[in-house]
N, C-alpha and C positions, 0 to 999 in steps of 0.2 A: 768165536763169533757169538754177539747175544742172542740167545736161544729161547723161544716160547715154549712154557712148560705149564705144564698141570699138576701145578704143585707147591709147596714153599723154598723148597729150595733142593740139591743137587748134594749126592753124596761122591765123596773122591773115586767111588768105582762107576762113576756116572749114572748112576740110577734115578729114577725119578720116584720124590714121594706124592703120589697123587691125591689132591685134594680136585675138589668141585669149582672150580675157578680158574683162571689165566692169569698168569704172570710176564711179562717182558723184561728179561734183561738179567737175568743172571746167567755169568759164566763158568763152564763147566768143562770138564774133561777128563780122561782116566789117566793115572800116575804115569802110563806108558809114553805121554806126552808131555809129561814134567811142567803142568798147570793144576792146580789146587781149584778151591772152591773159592769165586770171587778174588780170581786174580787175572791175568791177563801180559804174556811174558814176565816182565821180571818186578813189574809194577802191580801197585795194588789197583782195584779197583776203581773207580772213580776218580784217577789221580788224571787232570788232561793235560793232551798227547800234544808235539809241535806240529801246527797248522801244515798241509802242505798244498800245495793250488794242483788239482787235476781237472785236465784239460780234455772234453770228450768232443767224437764228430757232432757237426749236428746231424739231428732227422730227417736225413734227404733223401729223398726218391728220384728214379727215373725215371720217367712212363713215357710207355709207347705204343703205338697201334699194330698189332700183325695180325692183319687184315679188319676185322671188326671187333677182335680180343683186344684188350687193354691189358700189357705186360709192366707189372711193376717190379723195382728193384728197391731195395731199402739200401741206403749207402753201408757199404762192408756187409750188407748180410744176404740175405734168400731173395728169392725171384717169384711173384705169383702172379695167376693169371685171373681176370675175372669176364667172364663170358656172356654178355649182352644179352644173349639167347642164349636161354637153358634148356638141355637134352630133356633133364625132366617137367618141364612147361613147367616149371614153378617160375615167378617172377623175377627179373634179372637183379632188381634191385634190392631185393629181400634176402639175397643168395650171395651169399661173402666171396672175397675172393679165393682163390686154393693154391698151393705151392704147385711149382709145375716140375713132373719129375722128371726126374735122372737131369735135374740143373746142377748146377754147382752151390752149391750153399754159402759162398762168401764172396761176391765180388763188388769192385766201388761200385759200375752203373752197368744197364745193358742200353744195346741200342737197335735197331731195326732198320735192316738194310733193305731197303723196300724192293726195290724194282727186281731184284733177286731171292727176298724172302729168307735171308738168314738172320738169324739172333744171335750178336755179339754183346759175350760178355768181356767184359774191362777189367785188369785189376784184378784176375779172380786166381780160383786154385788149381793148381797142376795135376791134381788129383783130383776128381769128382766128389763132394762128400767130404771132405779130410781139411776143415778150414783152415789146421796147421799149414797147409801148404801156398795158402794166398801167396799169390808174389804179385805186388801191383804192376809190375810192367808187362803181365803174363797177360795175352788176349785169346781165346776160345771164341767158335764159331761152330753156330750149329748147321746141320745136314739141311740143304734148302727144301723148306717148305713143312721141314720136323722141327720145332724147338726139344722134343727131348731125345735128341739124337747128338752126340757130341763125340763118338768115338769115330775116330778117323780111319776106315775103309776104302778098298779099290773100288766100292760100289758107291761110295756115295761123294758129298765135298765139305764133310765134317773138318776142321783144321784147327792148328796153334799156329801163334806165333810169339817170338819173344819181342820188344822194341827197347831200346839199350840209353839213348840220350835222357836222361833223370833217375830219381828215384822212384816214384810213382807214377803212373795214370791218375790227371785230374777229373775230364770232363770229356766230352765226344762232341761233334755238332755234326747235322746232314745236309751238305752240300743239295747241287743240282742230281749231280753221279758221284758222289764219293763222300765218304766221311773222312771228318779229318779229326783226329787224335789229338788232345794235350795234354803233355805231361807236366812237370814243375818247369820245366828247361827248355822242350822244343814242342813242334807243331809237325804230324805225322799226315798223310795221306793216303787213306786205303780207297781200293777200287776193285769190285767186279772184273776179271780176264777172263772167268772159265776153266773148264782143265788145260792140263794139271794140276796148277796152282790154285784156282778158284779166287784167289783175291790176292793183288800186291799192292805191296807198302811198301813208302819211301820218306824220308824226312827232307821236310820241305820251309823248314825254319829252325833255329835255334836261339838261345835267348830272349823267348818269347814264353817263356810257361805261361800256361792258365791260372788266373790266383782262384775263381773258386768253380764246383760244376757246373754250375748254371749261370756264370757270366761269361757265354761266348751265345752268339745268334746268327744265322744266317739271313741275308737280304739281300735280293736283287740280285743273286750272283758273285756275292763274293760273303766272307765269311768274318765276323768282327767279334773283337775280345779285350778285355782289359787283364793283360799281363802281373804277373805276381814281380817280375822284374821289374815294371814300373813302367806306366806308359800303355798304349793303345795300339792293338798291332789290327791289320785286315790281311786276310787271303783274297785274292781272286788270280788266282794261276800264279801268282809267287806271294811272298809273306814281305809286307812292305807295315812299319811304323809309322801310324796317324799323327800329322801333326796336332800337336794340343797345348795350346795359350794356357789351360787352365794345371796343368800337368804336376806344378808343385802344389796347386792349393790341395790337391787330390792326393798328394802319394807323401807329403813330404807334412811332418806333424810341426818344425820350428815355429819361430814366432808363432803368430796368426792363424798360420794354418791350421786346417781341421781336418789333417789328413787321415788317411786309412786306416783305422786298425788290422793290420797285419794278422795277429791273433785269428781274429774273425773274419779270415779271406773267405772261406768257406760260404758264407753268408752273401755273399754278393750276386747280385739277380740282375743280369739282364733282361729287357725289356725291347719291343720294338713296335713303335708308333706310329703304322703306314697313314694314317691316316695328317701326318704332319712330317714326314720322311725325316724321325728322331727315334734315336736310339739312347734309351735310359741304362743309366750302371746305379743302382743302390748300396750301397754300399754302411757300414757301421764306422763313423771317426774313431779317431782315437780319444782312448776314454770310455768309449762307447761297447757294448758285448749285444748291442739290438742295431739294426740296420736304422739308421737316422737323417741320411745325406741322399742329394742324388749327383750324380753328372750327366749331361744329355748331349750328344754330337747329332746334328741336324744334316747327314751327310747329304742332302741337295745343295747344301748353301754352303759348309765344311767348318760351321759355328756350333761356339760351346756355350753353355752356361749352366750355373752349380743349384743346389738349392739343400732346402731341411724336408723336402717330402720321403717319408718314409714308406715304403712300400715292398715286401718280402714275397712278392710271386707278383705276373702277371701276364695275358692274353692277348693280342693283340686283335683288335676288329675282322672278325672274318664269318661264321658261325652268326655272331652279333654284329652290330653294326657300328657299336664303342668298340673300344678297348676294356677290360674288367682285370684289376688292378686289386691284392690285398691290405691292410695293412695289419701288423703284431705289434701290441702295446702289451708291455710286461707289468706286472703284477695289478692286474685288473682282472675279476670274472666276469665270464660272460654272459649279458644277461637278456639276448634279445635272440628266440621268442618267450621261451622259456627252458633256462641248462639248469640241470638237476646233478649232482655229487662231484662238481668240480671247484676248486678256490682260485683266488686270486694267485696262488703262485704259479699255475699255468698260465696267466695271463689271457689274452682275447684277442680274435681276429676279427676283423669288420672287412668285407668284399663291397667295393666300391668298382660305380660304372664311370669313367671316365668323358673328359672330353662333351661336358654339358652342363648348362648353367657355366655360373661364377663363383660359386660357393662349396665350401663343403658340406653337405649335410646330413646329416646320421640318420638312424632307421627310425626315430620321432619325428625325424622334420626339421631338427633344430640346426639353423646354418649358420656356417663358419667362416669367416674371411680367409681368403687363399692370400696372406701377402706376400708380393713380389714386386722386384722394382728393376730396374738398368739403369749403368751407369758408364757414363762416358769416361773417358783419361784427361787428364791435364791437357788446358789448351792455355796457348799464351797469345804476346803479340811479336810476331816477328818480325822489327823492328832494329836494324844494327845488332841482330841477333838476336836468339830465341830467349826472353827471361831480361831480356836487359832494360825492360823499361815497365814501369805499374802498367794495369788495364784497369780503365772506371768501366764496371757494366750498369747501366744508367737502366735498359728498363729489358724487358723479352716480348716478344710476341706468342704465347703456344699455339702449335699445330695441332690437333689430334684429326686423325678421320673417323674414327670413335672415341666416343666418350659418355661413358654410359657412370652417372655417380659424379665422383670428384677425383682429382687425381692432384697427390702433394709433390709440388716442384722443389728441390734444395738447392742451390749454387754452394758448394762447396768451396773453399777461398784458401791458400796456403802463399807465401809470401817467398819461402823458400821449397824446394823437394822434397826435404828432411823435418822439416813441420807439418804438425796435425793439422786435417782438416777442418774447417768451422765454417759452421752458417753463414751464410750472407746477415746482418742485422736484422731486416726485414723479414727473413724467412724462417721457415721453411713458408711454400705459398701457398695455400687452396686453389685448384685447379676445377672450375664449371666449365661446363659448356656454352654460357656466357660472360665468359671472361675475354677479355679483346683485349688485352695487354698487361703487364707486371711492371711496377717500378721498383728498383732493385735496393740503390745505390749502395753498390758492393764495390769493392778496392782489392786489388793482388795480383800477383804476379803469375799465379794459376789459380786456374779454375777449372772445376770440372760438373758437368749438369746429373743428377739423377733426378727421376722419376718416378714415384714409388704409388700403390692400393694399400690401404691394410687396414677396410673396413667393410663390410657387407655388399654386393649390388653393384660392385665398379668392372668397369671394366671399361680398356682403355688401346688405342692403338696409334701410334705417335706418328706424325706426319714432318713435314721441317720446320725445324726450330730456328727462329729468327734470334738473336742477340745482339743490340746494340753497343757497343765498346767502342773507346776511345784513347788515345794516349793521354798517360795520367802521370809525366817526370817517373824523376828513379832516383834513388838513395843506395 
């Protein structure tokens, strides 16, 4: 390995000639290991090596409250705790957090069984201490009301268990009374019983893995996730499949799509927007190794739509009265209020309050256009059957109940299925608030209307849209 020395250079019994200065990068080792001076196996020095891609987790944590402690885990590694209130009146926030003992030293997440006060770890080692031993399917449960208590006695209700459908534990989520378990493959349910057992578990879905730890949520009673196997699944007392319209733009990369990078399942964040009963999935496209997309199921209504907002953690309104939302932009440093010895290859996060204004705007002031738009499907004239005859759209009426700015109309026009769509002549329109009609003269056999912002100050809420159309012959 390249070694720091004090020195010029390294003799074949390894010794160092010390001079007054640092060096990086000569390699060295004794005859016993059959490397020379500036070699490095069987190549010379500076000859370079064939590329290979290594693939690491990312830096996720778990965190949880047991009781006014804040218990963190690092994915695959140690568990600490940090203590609000400190025994020695020094200040809480001044005061780091500390590993908490006699934990396990390797596990994916922990989680916090509230209403009975044990601390489960997921994923962790069968052996206390002895990372060799992680087995991610392997759960430990500490002594209720002791986090470092994990040794299972007739005195207390310290426990294991194994769970068998996957290869891994992805993620955990807390029910009303129960947590429920995901692995790559199925969806687990544990619950408080008491002695003897102190907690049972049953599997209660399959083919439903978790794709990453922190895209499952709980809401209202039943339990929502976006599956590694593709697709949207919920609990609430059985594990039932979301229907979802939008399902291949999301999972499936062909044509058009800008589906999931798989790679970077991991990365995917759930979100939950009580405040508009929609639930965000973030997620990175393909192509993508940064979260870039989102998907959002509005389950009051059971409607989807997609977008490019990027956002890698977030809060839902409760504490606050928004929601507070991150976002990660790679190779930017961070530079507000003022970051001292970091570069651009960390990249930067900006914490954004949600759900106010119309704009985006950064910690100067400076605002951004949020654009977004909806779009309707093909409509024809059904006529001796659907498609079989032109439609003239001669003019529109818009509705909006708001309309704050301007808003751009397109009639999209295609003559067959399998043709591109194209502007009406006249369009795209400028949409005011005193606008009292459109004339089109647009011609095709479909049509379909979008509605789009994508400049400062708009904002917009559509009401019914009127269309004038006529039969127009057929070729």
């Amino acid at each position: 390995m390249p070694t720091a020395e004090t020195g010029t250079g390294a003799t074949n019994d390894g010794t160092l000639d010390p001079l007054p200065y640092i060096r990086i990068g000569d390699i060295f080792q004794s005859p016993a290991f059959g490397w020379g001076v500036g070699q490095w196996g069987t190549s010379t020095w500076g000859t370079p090596r064939t590329a290979t891609d290594i693939f690491l987790d990312p830096g996720m944590w778990s965190l949880d409250n047991f009781g006014q402690n804040l218990i963190a885990t690092v994915h695959n590694g140690r568990t600490f705790q940090w203590l609000p209130i400190q025994a020695s009146g020094t200040g809480a926030l001044s005061t780091r957090a500390s590993s908490v003992a006699n934990n396990p030293t390797k596990s994916v997440m922990t989680i916090v069984s509230d209403q009975d006060r044990h601390l489960f770890h997921l994923g962790t080692e069968t052996t206390i201490g002895d990372t060799s031993t992680q087995d991610k399917m392997f759960i430990r449960f500490s002594d209720q009301e002791d986090i470092t208590d994990y040794q299972p006695t007739s005195i207390n209700t310290a426990g294991t268990f194994r769970i068998d459908n996957g290869t891994q534990i992805i993620g955990a989520t807390k029910g009303k009374d129960y947590i429920m378990i995901h692995t790559n493959t199925a969806a687990y349910v544990t619950q408080f019983v008491g002695p003897p057992f102190t907690f049972s578990i049953r599997q209660v879905g399959a083919n439903c893995g978790l794709i990453g730890q922190h895209s499952s949520v709980f809401v209202d009673g039943a339990v929502y996730w976006m599956s590694d196997e593709g697709g949207f699944f919920v609990y609430d007392g059985t594990v039932k499949k979301l229907p979802c319209l939008v399902e291949d733009f999301v999972f499936q990369t062909t044509g058009d799509n800008l589906g999931i990078n798989r790679n970077a399942g991991e990365q995917v964040c759930a979100v939950h927007n009580s405040l508009f009963s929609e639930i965000s999935w973030f997620y990175p496209k393909s192509g993508s190794d940064a979260v870039d997309r989102v998907v959002t199921y509005n389950y009051a209504e059971g409607t989807w739509v997609t977008g490019s907002l990027a956002r890698t953690s977030g809060a839902d309104a409760s504490i606050y009265d928004k929601p507070y939302m991150t976002e990660f932009t790679e190779n930017v440093a961070p530079t507000y209020p003022t970051v001292n010895g970091i570069s651009a290859s960390q990249g930067a996060t900006t914490y954004y309050e949600h759900e106010t204004g119309v704009n985006e705007v950064d910690y100067n002031g400076n605002a951004t256009a949020i654009s977004a738009y909806v779009q309707s499907g093909d409509f024809d004239l059904d006529v001796e059957g659907d498609g079989e005859y032109f439609m003239k759209i001669r003019r529109f009426i818009p509705d909006f109940k708001t309309l704050s700015g301007s808003a751009k109309i397109t009639l999209d026009l295609r003559d067959y299925p399998s043709n591109t769509a194209t502007s009406s002549p006249l369009g795209p329109f400028t949409i005011t608030s005193s606008t009292d009609k459109v004339d089109t003269r647009a011609r095709a056999r479909l049509a379909a209307l979008k509605i789009e912002n994508d400049s400062t100050d708009e904002n917009w809420r559509l009401g019914l849209f009127r269309v004038d159309t006529q039969q127009d012959g057929r070729r």
